[in-house]
N, CA, C and O atoms as CSV, one atom per row, in Angstrom:
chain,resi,resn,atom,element,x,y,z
A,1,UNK,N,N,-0.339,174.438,35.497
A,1,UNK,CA,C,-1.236,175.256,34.713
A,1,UNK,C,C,-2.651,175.104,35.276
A,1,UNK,O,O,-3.183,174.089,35.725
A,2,UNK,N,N,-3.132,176.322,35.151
A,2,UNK,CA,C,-4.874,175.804,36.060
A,2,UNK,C,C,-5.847,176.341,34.831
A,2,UNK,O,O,-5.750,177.325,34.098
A,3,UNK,N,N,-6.995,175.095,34.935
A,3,UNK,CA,C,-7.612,174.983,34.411
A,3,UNK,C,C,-9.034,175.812,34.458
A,3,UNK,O,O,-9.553,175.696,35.568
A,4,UNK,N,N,-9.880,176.703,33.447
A,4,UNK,CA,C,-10.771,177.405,33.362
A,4,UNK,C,C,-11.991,177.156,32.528
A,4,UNK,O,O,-11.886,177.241,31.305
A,5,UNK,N,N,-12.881,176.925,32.957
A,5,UNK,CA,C,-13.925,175.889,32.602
A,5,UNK,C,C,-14.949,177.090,31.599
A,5,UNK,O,O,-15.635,177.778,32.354
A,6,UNK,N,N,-15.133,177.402,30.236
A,6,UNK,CA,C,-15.809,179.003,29.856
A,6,UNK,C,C,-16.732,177.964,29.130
A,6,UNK,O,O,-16.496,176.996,28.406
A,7,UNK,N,N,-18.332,178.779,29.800
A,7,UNK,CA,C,-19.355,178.110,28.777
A,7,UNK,C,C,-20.274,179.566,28.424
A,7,UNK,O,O,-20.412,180.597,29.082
A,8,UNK,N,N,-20.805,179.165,27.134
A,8,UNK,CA,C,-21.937,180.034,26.763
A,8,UNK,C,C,-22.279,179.420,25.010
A,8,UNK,O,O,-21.701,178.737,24.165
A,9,UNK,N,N,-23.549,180.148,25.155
A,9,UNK,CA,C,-23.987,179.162,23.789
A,9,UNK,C,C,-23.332,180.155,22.519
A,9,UNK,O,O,-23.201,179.551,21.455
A,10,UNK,N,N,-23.005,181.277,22.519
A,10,UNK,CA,C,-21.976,182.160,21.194
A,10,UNK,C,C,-20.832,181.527,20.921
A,10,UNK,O,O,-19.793,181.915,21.455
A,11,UNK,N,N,-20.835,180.845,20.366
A,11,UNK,CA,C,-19.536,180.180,20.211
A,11,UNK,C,C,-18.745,181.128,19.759
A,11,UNK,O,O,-17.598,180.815,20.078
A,12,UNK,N,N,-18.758,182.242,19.114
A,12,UNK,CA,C,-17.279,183.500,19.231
A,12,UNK,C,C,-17.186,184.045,20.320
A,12,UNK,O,O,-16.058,184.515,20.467
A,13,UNK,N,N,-18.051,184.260,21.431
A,13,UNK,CA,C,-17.656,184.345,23.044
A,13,UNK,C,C,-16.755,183.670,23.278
A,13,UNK,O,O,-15.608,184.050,23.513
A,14,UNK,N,N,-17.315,182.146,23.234
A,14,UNK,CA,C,-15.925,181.453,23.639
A,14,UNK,C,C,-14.923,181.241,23.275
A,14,UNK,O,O,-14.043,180.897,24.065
A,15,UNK,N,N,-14.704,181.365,22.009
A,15,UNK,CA,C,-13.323,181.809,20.950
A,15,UNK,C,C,-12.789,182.550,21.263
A,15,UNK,O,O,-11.576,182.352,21.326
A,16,UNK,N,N,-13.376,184.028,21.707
A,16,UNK,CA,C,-12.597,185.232,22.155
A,16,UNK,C,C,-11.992,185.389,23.364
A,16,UNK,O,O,-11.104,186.214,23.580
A,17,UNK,N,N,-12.597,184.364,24.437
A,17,UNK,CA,C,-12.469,184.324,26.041
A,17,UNK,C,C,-11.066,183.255,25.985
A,17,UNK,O,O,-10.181,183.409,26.827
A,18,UNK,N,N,-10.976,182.399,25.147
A,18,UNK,CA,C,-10.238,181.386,25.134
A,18,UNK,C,C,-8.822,181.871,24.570
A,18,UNK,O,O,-7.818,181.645,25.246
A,19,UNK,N,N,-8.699,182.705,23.027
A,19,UNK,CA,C,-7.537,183.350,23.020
A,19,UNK,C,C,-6.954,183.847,23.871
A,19,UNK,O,O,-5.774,183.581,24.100
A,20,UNK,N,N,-8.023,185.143,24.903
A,20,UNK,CA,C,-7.439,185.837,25.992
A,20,UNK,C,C,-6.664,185.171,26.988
A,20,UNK,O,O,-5.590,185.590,27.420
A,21,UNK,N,N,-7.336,183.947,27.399
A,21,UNK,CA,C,-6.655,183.212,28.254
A,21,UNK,C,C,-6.005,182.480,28.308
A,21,UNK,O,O,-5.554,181.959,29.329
A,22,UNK,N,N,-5.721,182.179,26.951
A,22,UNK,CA,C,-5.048,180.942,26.639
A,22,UNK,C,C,-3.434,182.054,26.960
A,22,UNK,O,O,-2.483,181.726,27.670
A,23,UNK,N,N,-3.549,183.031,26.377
A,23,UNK,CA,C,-2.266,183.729,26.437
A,23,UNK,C,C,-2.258,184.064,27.234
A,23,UNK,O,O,-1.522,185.045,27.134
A,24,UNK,N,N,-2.723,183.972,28.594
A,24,UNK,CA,C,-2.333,184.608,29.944
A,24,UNK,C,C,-1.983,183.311,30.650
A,24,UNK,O,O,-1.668,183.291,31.840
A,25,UNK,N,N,-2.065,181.927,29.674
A,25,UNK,CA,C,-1.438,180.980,30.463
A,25,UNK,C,C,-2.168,179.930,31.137
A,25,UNK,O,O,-1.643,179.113,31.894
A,26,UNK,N,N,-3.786,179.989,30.743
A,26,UNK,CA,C,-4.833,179.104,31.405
A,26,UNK,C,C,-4.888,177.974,30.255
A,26,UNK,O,O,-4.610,178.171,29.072
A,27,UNK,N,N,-5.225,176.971,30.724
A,27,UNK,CA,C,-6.186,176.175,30.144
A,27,UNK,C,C,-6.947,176.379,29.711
A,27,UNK,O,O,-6.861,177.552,30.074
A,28,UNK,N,N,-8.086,176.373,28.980
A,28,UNK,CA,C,-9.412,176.443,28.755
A,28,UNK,C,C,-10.030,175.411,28.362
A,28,UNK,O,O,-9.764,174.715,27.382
A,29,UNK,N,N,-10.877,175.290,29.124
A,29,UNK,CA,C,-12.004,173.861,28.688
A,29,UNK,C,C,-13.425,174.891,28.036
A,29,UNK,O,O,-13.804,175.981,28.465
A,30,UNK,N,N,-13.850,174.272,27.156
A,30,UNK,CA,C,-14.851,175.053,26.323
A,30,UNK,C,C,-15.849,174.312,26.475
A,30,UNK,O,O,-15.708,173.105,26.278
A,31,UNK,N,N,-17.137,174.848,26.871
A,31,UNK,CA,C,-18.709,174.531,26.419
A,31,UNK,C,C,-19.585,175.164,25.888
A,31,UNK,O,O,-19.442,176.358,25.624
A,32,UNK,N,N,-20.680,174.486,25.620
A,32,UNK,CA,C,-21.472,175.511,24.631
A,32,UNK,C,C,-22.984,175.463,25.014
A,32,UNK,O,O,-23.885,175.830,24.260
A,33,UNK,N,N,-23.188,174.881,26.489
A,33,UNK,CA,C,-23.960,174.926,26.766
A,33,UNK,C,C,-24.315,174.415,28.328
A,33,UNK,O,O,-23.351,173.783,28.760
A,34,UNK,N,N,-25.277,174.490,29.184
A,34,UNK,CA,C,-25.114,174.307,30.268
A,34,UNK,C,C,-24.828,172.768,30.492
A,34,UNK,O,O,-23.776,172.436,31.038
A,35,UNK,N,N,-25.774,171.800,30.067
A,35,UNK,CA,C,-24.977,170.310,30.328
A,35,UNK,C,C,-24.115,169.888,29.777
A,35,UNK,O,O,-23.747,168.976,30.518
A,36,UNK,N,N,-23.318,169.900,28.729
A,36,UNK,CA,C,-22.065,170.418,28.121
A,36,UNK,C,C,-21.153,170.786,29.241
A,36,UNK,O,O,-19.984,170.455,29.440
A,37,UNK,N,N,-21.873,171.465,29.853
A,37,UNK,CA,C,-19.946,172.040,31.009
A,37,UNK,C,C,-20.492,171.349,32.489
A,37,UNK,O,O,-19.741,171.196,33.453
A,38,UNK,N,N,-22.108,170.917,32.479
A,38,UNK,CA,C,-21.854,169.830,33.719
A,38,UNK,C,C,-21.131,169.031,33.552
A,38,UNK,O,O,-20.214,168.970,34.370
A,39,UNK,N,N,-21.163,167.850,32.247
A,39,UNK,CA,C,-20.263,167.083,31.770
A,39,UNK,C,C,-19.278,167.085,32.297
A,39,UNK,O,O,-18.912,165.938,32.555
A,40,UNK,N,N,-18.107,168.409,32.853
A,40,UNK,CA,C,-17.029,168.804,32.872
A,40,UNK,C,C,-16.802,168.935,34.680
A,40,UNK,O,O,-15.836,169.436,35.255
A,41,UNK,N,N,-17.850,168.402,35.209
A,41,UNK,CA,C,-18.042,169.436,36.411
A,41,UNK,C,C,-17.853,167.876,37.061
A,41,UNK,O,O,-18.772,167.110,36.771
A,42,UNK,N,N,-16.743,167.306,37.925
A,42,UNK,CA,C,-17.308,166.371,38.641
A,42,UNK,C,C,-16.773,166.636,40.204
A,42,UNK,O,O,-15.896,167.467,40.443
A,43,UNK,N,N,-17.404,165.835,41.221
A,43,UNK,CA,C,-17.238,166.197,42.506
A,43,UNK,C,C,-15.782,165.911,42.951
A,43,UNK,O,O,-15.012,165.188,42.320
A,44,UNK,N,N,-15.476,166.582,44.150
A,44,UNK,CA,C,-14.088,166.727,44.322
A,44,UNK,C,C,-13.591,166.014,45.983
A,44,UNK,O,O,-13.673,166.999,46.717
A,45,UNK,N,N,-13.264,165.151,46.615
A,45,UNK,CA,C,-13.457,164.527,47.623
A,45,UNK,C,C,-11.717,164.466,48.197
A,45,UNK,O,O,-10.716,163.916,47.738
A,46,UNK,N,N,-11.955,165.278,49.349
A,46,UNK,CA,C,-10.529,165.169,50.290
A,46,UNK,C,C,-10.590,164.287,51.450
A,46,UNK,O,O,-11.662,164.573,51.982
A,47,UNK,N,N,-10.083,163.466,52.061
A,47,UNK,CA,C,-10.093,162.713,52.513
A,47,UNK,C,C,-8.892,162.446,53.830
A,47,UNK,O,O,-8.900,161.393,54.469
């Protein structure tokens, strides 16, 4: 399952973005604001 990271400060934006996708099979990680979804954001290292 892949994961979809939706931020914005309307929290029924993200309610509405999250039903949609939730039923198309995503994840959704929810924020509600910009450091809120940095929180969410960490670096990714291949090696």
């Amino acid at each position: 399952m892949q994961s979809i990271l939706v931020c914005d400060d309307d929290k029924q934006i993200v309610e509405a973005i999250d039903i949609y996708l939730t039923g198309e099979g995503f994840e959704v990680i929810k924020a509600y604001d910009g450091f809120e979804a940095w929180s969410f954001c960490r670096p990714t290292r291949s090696t």
